[in-house]
N, C-alpha and C positions, 0 to 999 in steps of 0.2 A: 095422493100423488096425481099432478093435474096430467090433459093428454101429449102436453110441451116437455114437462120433466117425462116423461117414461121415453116418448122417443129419445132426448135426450139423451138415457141412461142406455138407452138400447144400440144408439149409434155408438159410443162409449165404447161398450162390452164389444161391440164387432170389431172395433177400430183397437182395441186393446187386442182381440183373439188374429188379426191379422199379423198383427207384429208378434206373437208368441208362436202362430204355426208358420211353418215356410211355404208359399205359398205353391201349386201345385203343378208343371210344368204339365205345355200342355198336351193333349194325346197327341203319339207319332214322338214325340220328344226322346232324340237320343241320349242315353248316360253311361257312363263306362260301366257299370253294374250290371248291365243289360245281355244276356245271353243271347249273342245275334246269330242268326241262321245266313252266313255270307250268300249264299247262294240263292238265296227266297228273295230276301230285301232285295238285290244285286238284281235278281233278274227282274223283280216287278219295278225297282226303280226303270228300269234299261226300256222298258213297256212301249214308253213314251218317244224314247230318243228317236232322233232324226239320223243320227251318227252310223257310220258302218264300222260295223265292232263283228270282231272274232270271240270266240271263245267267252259269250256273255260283257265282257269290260274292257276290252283291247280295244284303242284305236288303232284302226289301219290307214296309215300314212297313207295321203294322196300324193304326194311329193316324191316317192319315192317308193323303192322295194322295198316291202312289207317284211320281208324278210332278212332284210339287212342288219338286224339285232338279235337274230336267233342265236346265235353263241355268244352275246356277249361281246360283240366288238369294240373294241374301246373305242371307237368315233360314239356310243351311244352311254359311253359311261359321264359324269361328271368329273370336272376337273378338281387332283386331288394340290393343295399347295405345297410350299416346302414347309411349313409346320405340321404337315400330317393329316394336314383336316380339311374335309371335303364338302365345300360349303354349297347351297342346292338354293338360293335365292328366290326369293316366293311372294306373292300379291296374294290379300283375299280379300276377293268382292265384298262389297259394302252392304248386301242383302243379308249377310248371316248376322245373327244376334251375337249378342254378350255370348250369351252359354252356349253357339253355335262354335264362337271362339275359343271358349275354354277347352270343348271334347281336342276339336282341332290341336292345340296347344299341347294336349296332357299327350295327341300318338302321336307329336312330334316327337316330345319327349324323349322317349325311348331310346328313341333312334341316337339323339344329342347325348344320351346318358351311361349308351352303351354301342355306341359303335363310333368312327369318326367322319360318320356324319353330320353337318351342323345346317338344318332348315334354317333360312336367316331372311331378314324381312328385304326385299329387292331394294335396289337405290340405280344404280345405272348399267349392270351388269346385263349384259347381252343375251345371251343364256336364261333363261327364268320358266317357271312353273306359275302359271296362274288360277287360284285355286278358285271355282266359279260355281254359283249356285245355277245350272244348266237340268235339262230332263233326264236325268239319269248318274249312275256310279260307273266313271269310266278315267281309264287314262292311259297316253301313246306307252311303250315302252322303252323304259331309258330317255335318254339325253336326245330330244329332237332340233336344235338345232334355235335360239332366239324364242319366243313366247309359246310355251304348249299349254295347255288347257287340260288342268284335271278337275272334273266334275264333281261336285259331292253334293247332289238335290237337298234340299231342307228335309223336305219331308221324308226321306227314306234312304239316307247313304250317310246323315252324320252320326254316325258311330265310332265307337273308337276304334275297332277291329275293322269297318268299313275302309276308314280312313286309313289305318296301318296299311290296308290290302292296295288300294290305289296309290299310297305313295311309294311303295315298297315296287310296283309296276315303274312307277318312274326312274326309280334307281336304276332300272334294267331285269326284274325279276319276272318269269313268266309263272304260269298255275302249275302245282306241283302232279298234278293226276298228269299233264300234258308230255313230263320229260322222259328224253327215250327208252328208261329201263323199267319205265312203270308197270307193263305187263309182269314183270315180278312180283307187285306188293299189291296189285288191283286189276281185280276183273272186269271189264267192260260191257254191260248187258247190253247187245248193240240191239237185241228186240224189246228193249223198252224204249229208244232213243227213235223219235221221227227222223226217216232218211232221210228229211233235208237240215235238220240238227247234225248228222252224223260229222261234220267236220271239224267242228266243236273238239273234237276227241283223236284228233289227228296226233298224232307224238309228234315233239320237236326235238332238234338236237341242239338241245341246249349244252350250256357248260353245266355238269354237278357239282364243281369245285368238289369234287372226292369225296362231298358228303354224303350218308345215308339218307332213304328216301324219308320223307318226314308226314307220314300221317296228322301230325299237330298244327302243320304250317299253318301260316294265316293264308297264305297260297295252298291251297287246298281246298276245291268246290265238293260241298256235300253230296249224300250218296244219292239225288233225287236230281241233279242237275239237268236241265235238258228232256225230262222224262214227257214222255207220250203223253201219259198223263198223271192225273197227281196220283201224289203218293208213291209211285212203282219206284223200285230201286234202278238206279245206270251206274252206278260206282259201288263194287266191293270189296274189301279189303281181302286177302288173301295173307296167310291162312286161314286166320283168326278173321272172320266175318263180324265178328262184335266190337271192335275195334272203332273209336269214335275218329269220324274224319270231318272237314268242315265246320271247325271250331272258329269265331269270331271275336274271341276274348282279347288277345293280346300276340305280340309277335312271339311265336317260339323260341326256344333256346338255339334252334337250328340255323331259324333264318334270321338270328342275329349272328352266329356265325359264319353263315356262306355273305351277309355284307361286310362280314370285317373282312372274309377273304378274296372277295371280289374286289374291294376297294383299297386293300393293301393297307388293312387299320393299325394290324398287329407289325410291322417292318421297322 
């Protein structure tokens, strides 16, 4: 075999074994498989931002009182129509890939599939969510008012549980450690938390729509949140200390319940 044929045969064999394996996405690359630590990704994404965020991921409106969506006021909900369904209009930046698009699509999903929410591609609707490849995993709260901007960095927010956590903030949803009866189901170790973190941890009076508190949430920052330093605990579950909090997998069973009742799915 001369040295023309072997390369030949050799390009061949590569060019056959690329079409037989799938090729390898590359490191950093989010998949729904992927057991995400919300609160690690979340903050080291946020490292970078320019933004003034509460609570790791909250935009705080410059336009207005920051506090004007703490319970849920419906100037901050989206509009539901007379078919029931409550449609949230949406742009995504041209920087994200194919499969940047698909994670995106699959934790829309969810929402389209089990509640009556319907993410739906923008066309002239005044109102909209634009979904933008920016330094950091952030987004305002609820319904802001003509183009709001939810973040989802390439490199460290497209995941699927990322992605559930920030659009689920747009709906109107705050972090579950934050609502005001939390001191029942978690401990707060304020000496692991740097006192100029400590705000972070403030309780809100949000609505609970009468739900129980939900350790699973996808709104739910892990037990390391904010910590002094690594490793140390700042969230513990009470009673039961072993209790896994800060899960990134998928929306709970909960918090697809408190949006069917926040947005009146089930009526």
């Amino acid at each position: 075999m001369d040295l023309r044929t072997s390369v030949f045969t050799i390009v061949l064999l590569l060019w056959g074994f690329s079409k037989a394996v799938p090729i390898m996405v590359r490191e950093g690359r989010a998949d729904n498989s992927d057991t995400v630590d919300i609160t690690t990704r979340i903050m080291s994404s946020n490292n970078a931002s320019s933004e003034l965020l509460i609570e790791g991921d909250l935009v705080v409106p410059r336009t207005r009182n920051a506090l004007i969506c703490w319970n849920n006021n419906n100037n901050c909900l989206w509009k539901k129509s007379s078919n029931g369904i409550v449609e949230v209009p949406y742009t995504l930046s041209s920087d994200f890939s194919y499969d940047d698009k698909l994670i995106i699509d699959n934790a829309m999903a969810t929402f389209n599939k089990k509640t009556c929410i319907r993410f739906v591609p923008h066309s002239s609707q005044y109102d909209y969510i634009s979904i933008e490849n920016r330094y950091g995993c952030f987004s305002p709260v609820g319904k802001t008012g003509g183009k709001q901007v939810v973040s989802l960095n390439r490199q460290g927010c497209v995941y699927h549980g990322i992605v559930q956590h920030e659009l689920n903030h747009a709906l109107g949803f705050y972090h579950e450690q934050t609502r005001r009866d939390r001191d029942h189901y978690v401990r707060i170790n304020w000496d692991n938390i740097s006192p100029s973190m400590t705000y972070n941890f403030s309780k809100r009076n949000t609505n609970t729509l009468n739900t129980p508190y939900d350790y699973s949430s996808i709104m739910h920052y892990g037990r390391t949140a904010f910590a002094i330093q690594y490793g140390v605990e700042t969230i513990t579950p009470i009673p039961d200390a072993s209790v896994q909090i800060g899960q990134g997998q998928d929306l709970s069973d909960i918090d697809i319940q408190r949006i069917n009742l926040l947005y009146g799915c089930c009526e």
